[in-house]
N, C-alpha and C positions, 0 to 999 in steps of 0.2 A: 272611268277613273283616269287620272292623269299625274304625273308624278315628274314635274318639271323642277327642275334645276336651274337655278342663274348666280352669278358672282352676283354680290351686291356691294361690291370692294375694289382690288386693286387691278381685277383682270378687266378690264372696261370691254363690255362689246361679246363677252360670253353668251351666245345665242342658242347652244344647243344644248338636248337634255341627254342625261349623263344612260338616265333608264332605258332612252328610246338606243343611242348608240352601243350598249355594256360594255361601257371601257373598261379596257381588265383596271387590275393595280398596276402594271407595269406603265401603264397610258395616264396612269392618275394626273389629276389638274392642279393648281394652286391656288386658294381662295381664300378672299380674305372673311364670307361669310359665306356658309350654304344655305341655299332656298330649296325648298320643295313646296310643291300644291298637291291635293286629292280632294276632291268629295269637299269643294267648299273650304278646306281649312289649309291657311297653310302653318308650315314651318320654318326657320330659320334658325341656324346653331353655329355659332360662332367660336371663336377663343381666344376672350381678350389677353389670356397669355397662355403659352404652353402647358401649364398644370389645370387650365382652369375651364373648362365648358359652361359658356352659355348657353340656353334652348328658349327660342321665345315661339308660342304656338296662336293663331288667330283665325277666327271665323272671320270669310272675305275680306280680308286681308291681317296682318300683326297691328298687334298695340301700339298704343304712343311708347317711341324707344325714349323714357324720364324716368327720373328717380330719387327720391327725396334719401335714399339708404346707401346706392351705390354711387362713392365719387366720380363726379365726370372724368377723370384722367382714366379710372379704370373701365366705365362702362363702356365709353367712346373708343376703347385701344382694342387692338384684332393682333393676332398672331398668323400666321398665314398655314392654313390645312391642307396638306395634302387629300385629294377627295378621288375618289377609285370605286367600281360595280364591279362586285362579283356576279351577278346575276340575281341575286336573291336582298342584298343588303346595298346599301351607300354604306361605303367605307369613307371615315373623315381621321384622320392622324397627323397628331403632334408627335412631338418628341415625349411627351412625357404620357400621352393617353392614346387611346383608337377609341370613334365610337361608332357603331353598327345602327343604320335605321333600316329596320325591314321595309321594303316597297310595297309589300299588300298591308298591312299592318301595322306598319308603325310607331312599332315595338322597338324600345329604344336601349344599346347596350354598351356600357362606358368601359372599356378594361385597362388595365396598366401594359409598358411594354412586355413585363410578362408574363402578359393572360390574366392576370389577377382579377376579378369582377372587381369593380370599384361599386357602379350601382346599375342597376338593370330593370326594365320594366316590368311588372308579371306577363305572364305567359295568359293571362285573359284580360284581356280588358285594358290597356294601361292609361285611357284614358274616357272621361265621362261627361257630357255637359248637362246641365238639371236647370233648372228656372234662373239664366243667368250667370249660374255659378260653375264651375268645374272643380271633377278631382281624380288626381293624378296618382297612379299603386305601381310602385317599388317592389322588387322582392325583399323578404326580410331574412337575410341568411338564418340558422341556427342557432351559431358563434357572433350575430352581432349583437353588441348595446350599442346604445343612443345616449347623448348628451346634448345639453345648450337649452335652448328655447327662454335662457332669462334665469327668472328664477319663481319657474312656475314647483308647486307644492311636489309631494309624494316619492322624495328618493332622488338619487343621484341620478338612477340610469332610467329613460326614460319609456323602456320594452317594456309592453304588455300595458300601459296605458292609452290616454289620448287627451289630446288638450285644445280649448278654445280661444283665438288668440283675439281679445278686444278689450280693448284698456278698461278696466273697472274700478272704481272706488270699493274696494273690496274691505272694508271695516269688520274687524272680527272675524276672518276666513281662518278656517281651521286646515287641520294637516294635510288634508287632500282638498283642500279649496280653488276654484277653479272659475272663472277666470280671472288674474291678480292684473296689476296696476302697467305692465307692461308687455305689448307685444313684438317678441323677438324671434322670427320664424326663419332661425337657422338650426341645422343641427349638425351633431359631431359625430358619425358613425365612427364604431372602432370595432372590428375586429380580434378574436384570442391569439392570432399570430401578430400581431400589432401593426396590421393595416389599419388607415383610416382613410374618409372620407370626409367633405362638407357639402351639404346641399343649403340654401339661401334662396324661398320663396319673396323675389320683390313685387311684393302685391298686400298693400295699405289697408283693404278690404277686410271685414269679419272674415277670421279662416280659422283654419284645422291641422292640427296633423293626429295622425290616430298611431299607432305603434303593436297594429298586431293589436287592438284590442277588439274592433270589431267585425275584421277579417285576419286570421288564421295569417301568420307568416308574409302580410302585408304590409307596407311602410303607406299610407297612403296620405295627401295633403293636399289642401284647396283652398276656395275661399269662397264668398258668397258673389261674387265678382269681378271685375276688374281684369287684369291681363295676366298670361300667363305667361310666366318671365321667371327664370330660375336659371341658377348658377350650379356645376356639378366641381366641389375642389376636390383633385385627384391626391391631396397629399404627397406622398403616402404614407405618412405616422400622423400623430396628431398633433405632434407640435408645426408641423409645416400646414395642414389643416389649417392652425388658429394663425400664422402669418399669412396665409390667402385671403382670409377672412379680413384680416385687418387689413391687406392689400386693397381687399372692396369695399368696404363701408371704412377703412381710414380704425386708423389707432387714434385710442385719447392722446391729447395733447398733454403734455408734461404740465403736472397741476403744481401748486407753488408746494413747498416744503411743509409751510406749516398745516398743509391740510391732512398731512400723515400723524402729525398728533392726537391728543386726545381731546374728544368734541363735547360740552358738559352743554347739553339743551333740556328744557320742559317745554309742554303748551300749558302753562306760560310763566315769563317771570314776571310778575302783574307792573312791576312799574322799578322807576333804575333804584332806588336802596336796594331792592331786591336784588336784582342780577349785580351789583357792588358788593353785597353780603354774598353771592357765592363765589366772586372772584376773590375777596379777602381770603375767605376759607381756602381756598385751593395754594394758594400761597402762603398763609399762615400752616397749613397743614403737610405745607411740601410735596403737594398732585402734582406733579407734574401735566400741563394742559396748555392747550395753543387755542383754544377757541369757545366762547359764548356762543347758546344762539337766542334771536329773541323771535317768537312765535307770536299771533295776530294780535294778543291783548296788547301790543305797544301803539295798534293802530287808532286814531277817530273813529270807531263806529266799526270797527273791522273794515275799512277803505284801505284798499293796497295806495301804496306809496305817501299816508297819510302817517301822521306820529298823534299819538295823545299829548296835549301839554302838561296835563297836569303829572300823568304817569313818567312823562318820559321830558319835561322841561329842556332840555339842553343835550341832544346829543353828539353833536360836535365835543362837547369836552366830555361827556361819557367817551365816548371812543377814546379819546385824546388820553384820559386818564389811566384806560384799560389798555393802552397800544405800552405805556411807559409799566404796564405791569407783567408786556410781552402776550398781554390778551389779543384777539382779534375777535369782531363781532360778524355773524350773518344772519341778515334779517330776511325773510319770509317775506315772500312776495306775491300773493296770488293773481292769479291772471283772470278774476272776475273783477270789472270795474264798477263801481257802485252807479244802479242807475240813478242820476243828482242830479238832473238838467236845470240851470238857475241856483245852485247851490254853490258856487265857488269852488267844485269841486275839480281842480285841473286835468286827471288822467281824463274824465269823463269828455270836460268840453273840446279839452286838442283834440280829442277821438271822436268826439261827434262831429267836429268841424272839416276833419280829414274823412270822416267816412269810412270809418278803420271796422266796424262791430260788424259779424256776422250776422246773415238776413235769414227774415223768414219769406216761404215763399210769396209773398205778397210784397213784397222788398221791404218791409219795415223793419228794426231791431229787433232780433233776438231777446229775448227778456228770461234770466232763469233764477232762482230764490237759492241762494248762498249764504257764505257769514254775513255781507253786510246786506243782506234782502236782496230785492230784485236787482239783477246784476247783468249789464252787457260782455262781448265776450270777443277781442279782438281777432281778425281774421288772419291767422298766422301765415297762411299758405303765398299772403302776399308778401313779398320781400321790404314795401316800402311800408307795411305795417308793423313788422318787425323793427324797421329801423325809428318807425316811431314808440313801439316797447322798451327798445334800448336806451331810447336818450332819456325817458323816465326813469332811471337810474342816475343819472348828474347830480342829482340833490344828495342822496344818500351817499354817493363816492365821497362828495367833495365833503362830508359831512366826518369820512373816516372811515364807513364800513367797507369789511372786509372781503366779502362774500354775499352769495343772493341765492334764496333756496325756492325754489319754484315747486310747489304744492296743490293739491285741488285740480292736475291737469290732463286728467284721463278725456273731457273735464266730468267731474263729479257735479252734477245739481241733485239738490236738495227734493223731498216728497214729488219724487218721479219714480216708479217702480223699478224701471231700468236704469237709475242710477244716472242719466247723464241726458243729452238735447235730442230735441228730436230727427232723426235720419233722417228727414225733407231738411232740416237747417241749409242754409247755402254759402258755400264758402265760393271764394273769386279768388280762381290761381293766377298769379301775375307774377311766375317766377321763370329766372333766366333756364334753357332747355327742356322748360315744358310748354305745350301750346297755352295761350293765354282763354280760359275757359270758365264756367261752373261746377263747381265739382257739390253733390251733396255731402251730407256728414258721414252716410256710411262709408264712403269713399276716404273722408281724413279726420274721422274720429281717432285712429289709431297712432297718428304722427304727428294729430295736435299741440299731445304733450312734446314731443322732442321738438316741434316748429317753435314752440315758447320757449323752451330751453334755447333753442338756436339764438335768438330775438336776443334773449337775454346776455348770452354770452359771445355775438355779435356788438352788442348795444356796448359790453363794457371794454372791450376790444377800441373801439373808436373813442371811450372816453380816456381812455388810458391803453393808451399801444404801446408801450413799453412795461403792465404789469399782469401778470398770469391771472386768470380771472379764476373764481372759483366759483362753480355753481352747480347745486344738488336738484336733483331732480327728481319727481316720485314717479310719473310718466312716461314711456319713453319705446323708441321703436328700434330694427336693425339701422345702426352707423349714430344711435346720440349719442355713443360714449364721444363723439368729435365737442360734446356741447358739453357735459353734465357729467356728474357722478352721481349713482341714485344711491337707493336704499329697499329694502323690502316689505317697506310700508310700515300699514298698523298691526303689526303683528301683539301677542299676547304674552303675559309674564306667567308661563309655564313653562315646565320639563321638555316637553314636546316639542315647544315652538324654537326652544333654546338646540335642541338635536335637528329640528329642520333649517334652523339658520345654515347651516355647514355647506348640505348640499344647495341649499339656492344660492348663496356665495359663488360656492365653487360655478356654477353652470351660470352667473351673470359672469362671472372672469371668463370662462369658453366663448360665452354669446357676446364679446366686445368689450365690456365693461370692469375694465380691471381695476377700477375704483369704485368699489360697493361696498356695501355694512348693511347693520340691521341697525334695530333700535335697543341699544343694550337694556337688560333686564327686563324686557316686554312695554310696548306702550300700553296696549288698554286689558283687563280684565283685574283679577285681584293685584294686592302688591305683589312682588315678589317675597318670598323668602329671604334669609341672610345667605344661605348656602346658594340658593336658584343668582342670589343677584353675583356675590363673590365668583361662582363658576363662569355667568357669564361675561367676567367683565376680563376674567382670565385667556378665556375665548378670544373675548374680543381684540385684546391686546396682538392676539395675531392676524389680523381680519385687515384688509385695506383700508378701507374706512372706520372710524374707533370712534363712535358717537353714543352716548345715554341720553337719552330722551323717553321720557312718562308722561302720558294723559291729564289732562287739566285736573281730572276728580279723585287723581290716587294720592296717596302719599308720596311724600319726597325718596327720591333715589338716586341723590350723589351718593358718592364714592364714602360716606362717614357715616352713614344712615346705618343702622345696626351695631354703633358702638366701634371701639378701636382697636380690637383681634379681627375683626371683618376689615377693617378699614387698612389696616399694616399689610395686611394680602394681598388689597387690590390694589392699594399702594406701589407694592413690589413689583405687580404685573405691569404697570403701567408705567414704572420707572424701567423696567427691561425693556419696555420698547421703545424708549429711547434712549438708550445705550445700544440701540440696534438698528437706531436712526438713518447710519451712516450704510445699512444693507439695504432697509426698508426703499430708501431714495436711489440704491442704484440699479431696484427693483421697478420705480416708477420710472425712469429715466428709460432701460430697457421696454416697458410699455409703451411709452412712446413712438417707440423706432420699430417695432415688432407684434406690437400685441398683446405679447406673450403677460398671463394675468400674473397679478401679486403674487393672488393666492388660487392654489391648483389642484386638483386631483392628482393621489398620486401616480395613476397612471399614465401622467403627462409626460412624468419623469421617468416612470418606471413600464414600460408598455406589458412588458412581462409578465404584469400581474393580473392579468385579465384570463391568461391561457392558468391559470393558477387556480382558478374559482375564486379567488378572494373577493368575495365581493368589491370590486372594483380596488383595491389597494388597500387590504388590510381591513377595514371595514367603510363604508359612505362617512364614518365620523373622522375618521383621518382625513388631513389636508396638508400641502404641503404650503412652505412659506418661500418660495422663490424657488431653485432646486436646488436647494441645501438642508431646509428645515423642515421635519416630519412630525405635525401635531398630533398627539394621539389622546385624544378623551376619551373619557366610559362611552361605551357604546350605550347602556343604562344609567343616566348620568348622576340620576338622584340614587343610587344602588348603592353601597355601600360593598358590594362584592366584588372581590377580587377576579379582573379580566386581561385576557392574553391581550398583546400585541404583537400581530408579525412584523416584519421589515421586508424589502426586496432584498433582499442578500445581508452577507456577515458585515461586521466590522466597523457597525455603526458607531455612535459616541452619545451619552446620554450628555444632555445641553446643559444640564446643571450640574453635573460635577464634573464632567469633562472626561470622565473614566471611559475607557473602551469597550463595547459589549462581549459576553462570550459567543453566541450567536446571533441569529435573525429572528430571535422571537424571545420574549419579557414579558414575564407575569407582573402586572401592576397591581396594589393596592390603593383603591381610590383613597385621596386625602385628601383635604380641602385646600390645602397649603400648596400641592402640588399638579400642577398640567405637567404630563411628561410629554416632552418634546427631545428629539434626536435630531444629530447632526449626520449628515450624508460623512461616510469616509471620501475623503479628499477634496474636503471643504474648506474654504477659507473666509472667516466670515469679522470682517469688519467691526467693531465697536469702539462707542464714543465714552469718554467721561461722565458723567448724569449730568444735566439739566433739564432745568424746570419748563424750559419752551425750547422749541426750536432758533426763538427770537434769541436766546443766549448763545453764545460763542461758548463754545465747549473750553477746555486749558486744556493742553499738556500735551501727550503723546495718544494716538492714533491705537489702539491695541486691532491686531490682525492673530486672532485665534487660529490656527492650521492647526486641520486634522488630518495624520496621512492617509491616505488612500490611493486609488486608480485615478486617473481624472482627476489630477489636484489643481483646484484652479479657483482666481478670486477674482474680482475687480471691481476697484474702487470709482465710483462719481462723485462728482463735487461741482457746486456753482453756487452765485449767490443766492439761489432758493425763492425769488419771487418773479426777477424778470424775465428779459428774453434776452439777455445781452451771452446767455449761452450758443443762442444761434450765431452769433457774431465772434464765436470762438474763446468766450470768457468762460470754459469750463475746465474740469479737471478730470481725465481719463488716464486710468493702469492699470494695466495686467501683471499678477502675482502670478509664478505658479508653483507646484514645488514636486521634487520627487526622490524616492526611496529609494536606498539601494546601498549594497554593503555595508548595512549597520548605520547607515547612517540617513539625512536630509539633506536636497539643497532644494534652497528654495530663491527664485529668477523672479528678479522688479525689471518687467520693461517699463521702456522710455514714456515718459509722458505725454499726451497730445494736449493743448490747449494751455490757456496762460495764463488761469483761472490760478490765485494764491489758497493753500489752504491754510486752515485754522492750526494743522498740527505741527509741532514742533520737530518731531521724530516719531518713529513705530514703537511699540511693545509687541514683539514677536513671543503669544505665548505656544508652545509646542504640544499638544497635548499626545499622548500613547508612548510616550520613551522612559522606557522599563530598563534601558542599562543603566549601570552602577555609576558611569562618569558622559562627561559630554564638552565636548570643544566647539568653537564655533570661529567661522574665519569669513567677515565682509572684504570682497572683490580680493581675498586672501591676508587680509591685515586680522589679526586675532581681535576678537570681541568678550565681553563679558557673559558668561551662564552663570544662572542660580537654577539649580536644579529640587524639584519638589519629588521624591520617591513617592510620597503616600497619594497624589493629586496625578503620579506619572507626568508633570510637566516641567517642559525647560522654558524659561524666560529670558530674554535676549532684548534686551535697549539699545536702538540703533536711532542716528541721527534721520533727518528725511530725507530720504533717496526720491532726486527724481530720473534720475539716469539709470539706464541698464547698468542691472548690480547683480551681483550673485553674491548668496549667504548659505556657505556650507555649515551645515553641523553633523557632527562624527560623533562616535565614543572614544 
């Protein structure tokens, strides 16, 4: 056995091993990575920054250092470790972790400065190899849950299960259905003292993680292949967790404005009267909604990038017509090309001519039976096949549309028992920091889907480099939220499906993708109900993605289906969330920069609640809506009985009438009329005037709700909402904050950054919890006007626009 040591970094010329010499700690070295060898395998553990541990492990010699998940700036950057032998362990410390490898054993132990386990090997075995594949066991504390992996089925927290991670056309998968349309193999440990972790398997390959379900108090996770490459984030809570995360696989990019609105899709609108007859409606009826979409009946033959003539005669002034209604369209785009050799059919021929379609192994094309039959299947993994994906979008841009939704890309074929191509297929990587090689499909069946996405929103990047692109995606692996915003597939119009929506939600915003949705009201099985659809659409209005979409063979379900007491409900929900437009967008803006999801468990905000037993914050049905807003639905949602809601502590505000709670806990009675949702004490939460799109310019004054509390704080975003001229300094940033104290409020506008103009004229400062008799109010000290409400306990306060540090007391 041998157990050598070498810089593979900054210390050049390090020749000696650390095991053979037993340098104490006091003698420790400085390295930009450690190596060790034994028994054939080595290892290497790195840390591309101080919170963050890399470990790559490899029989005669490590893996290709590539990766389609982790961005080069982060995988390429080393932090430098101190490295120290006790005799029995390699000691490696940062500043923010130490990790312990045993020298017989190599048992591996990550802790915090102090002492905290972060994550640790088990004590047997910590590592296994089997016909190719390996798998790697974790201890599983007591006190931890598990979150992330996407938005696989079965509960928020992810202990005492185990999951398969390989992209599936999963049609009809029920509550515990297993494996769904994307694989995202990170997870969020958390701890009841409100420690966290993140581990991040980069390895593209069929894998696994099990959670203690088929060993006892084991975390264990593999794959059927490929390299052993994983990341340890030391946190230590979970919001710094989810900024690690985002630091390696990259935050989505800032999606345009109107993809926060409300999405009104079917498969399909059979031809344009059709989709003109639902955009009429939505405007004659006052839905407020920012987006169409049109699914494959608009296509020739179901041919991606083709249009029917007779269906769809002219869509250049379709669009043109629905852009002046403040509509936007996305059209569906699958990534099987019809196979049409001699048919005039263009994606085929540029692609046959380029050479772009994955092989079988006898080099011929791939051939698999899709919507338009036999269909080839571009080779995403190469960069210059992508760029010819991309530029097949030229037509349809220039045509008007909005958007481009990529579907079918786990990939799904047709009467194959496994759902998709066969694992000999051969893809050809020909991408920058990987060797240029053969890779088969088991190897990039799982990042096919995100490679399309990429292509895709690559492709409209260059045809328009000045407008945010916006592209959905049903497929997808760790780091596509850099490409796409998904969904949770085909899910079903039941009870069930409508309560599982919450937590896959919430655990795609942990695992990257903080622009997710479902398919409001169920895509496939019976209709919905009026109740099933009204509740979820109330749901949904708090959800980051707000799309309804139904099955070709159901019945209709917009928003007016079920008559017009259903319809003034869903109405209402979906006009509150644009009147909460102006929070929702400085919720996506913050995603950008951090991570950090839309929509959260509430333990993200509240760590607390975990040493509490509540089931993860009050129940897995509560979610929160940036860290201000606490949605709380029946845990039984079709129930008609009366159910508690706790809260993390007192002094909450209920969002609809603005009243202040007695305590931390409210008995609700389900109503159909009503989602109860609460405001965080010492909230400040932004809203607009209504309009019907986000394409409309709101009028008037700006209303800033404040609710006092601890931690009073707000902040406003603003830009034009589609380009990128925010990077160039066109936007609008401010911090509100405000605080309590002798009877009274003040509440502090700092200075503005950016030279971005907004739409509002002045603020509507409404006050909500002031229960004294009278109240005064004095900007930068000049007296201002109060209207005071006793029975709503609020003061009202109309102030011009402040962009300058201001202060605004109010007293009794």
């Amino acid at each position: 056995m041998r157990h050598a040591v070498r810089n593979t970094g900054a210390v050049v010329g390090l020749a000696f091993a650390l095991a053979a010499l037993a340098i104490s700690p006091a003698l420790a070295v400085s390295l930009q990575r450690f190596h060790a060898a034994r028994d054939g395998q080595d290892i290497e553990i790195s840390a591309p920054r101080a919170d963050i541990l890399r470990v790559r492990i490899g029989r005669s010699g490590l893996p290709e250092d590539a990766s389609w998940a982790v961005v080069d700036a982060a995988r390429t950057a080393t932090t430098p470790i101190d490295v120290a032998d006790d005799g029995v362990a390699s000691v490696l410390t940062t500043p923010a972790l130490q990790a312990r490898l045993n020298k017989s054993t190599w048992r591996l132990t990550v802790v915090d400065p102090a002492g905290h386990t972060i994550l640790a090997d088990t004590d047997s075995g910590a590592l296994d190899f089997h016909n190719g594949g390996f798998r790697l066991r974790k201890a599983m504390p007591v006190d931890a849950h598990y979150f992330g992996l996407g938005d696989k089925t079965g509960g928020l927290d992810r202990r005492g299960q185990a999951f398969t991670l390989w992209n599936t056309d999963a049609f009809g998968y029920g509550e515990s259905g297993d494996p769904l349309y994307k694989s995202i193999p990170f997870v969020l440990g958390a701890d009841e003292l409100g420690h966290a972790f993140g581990l991040l398997l980069d390895n593209t390959w069929r894998g696994f993680f099990d959670f203690g379900k088929s060993e006892r108090d084991t975390l264990s996770f593999g794959a059927e292949g490929g390299p052993i490459d994983y990341y340890v984030l030391a946190g230590p809570d979970a919001k710094a967790v989810v900024k690690q995360y985002a630091w390696l696989t990259g935050a989505a990019p800032l999606a345009p404005m109107w993809a926060l609105g409300f999405q009104q899709s079917r498969y399909s609108y059979k031809n344009e009267a059709e989709l003109r007859d639902i955009a009429d409606r939505l405007r004659a009826d006052r839905i407020p909604a920012d987006v169409l979409y049109m699914d494959i009946d608009y296509q020739d033959r179901n041919r991606p990038f083709t249009v029917n003539p007779k269906a769809y005669p002219d869509l250049a002034k379709l669009f043109a017509d629905l852009r002046g209604m403040n509509l936007r369209v996305v059209m569906i785009t699958d990534l099987h090309v019809a196979d049409a050799p001699n048919a005039g059919y263009s994606p085929y021929d540029t692609g046959k001519a380029g050479n772009v379609f994955l092989k079988n192994p006898d080099c011929s094309d791939y051939v698999g039976l899709v919507w338009p039959g036999n269909a080839v299947f571009p080779d995403f993994s190469r960069s210059s096949v992508r760029d010819w994906w991309g530029g097949l979008y030229a037509g349809f841009h220039a045509a008007g549309a909005a958007g481009f939704w990529n579907d079918m890309n786990e990939p799904a074929i047709f009467q194959r028992r496994d759902r998709t191509m066969p694992l000999e297929t051969v893809h050809h990587i020909e991408e920058p920091g990987f060797a240029a090689r053969t890779a088969s499909h088991s190897e990039m069946h799982n990042v096919y889907g995100m490679l399309n996405s990429r292509g895709t929103y690559e492709g409209l990047l260059k045809i328009a480099p000045d407008e945010r692109p916006f592209v959905l995606t049903r497929a997808s692996f760790a780091g596509g939220q850099r490409y796409a915003a998904t969904w949770s597939g085909d899910n079903s119009s039941t009870w069930n499906h409508l309560k599982l929506s919450i937590p896959q939600l919430i655990n795609l915003g942990l695992s990257g993708f903080g622009y997710a949705g479902d398919d409001i009201g169920g895509y496939g099985g019976s209709a919905p109900s009026p109740e099933l659809l009204t509740r979820w659409i109330e749901i949904g209005a708090f959800n980051p993605i707000f799309r309804d979409h139904v099955a070709t063979d159901k019945p209709r379900q917009e928003v007016w289906v079920h008559g017009l007491e259903q319809e003034a409900i869903r109405r209402r929900y979906i006009e509150e969330r644009y009147r909460l437009m102006p929070y929702l967008y400085s919720l996506a803006e913050e995603n950008s920069r951090n991570g950090m999801p839309l929509m959260r468990p509430v333990f993200l905000e509240f760590p607390d609640v975990l040493a509490k037993g509540w089931d993860f914050g009050g129940t897995m049905d509560q979610f929160m809506l940036g860290a201000d807003l606490l949605v709380a639905p029946p845990s039984a949602m079709e129930s008609p009985a009366a159910y508690g809601v706790r809260l993390p502590g007192a002094g909450w505000y209920d969002y609809w009438s603005g009243l202040r709670l007695a305590g931390a806990a409210t008995e609700e009675i389900p109503a159909l009329d009503r989602m109860p949702v609460f405001v965080r004490p010492g909230a400040i939460i932004p809203r607009q005037p209504l309009v019907q799109s986000t394409g409309e310019t709101p009028k008037g004054a700006l209303e800033l709700a404040v609710y006092p509390g601890d931690s009073c704080r707000g902040e406003l975003y603003l830009d034009d909402g589609v380009s990128f001229a925010f990077q160039r300094g066109a936007f609008l940033r401010q911090k509100v904050t405000c605080a309590s104290g002798q009877g009274g409020v003040t509440m502090t506008f700092g200075g503005r950054e950016g030279d971005f103009k907004p739409w509002w004229n002045g603020f509507t400062i409404v006050l909500h919890g002031w229960t004294a008799s009278n109240a005064t109010a004095f900007l930068n000290g000049l007296a201002v006007n109060v209207v005071r409400d006793p029975r709503m306990q609020t003061l009202t306060i109309e102030l011009p626009d402040i962009s300058s540090l201001s202060v605004l007391q109010i007293g009794a």
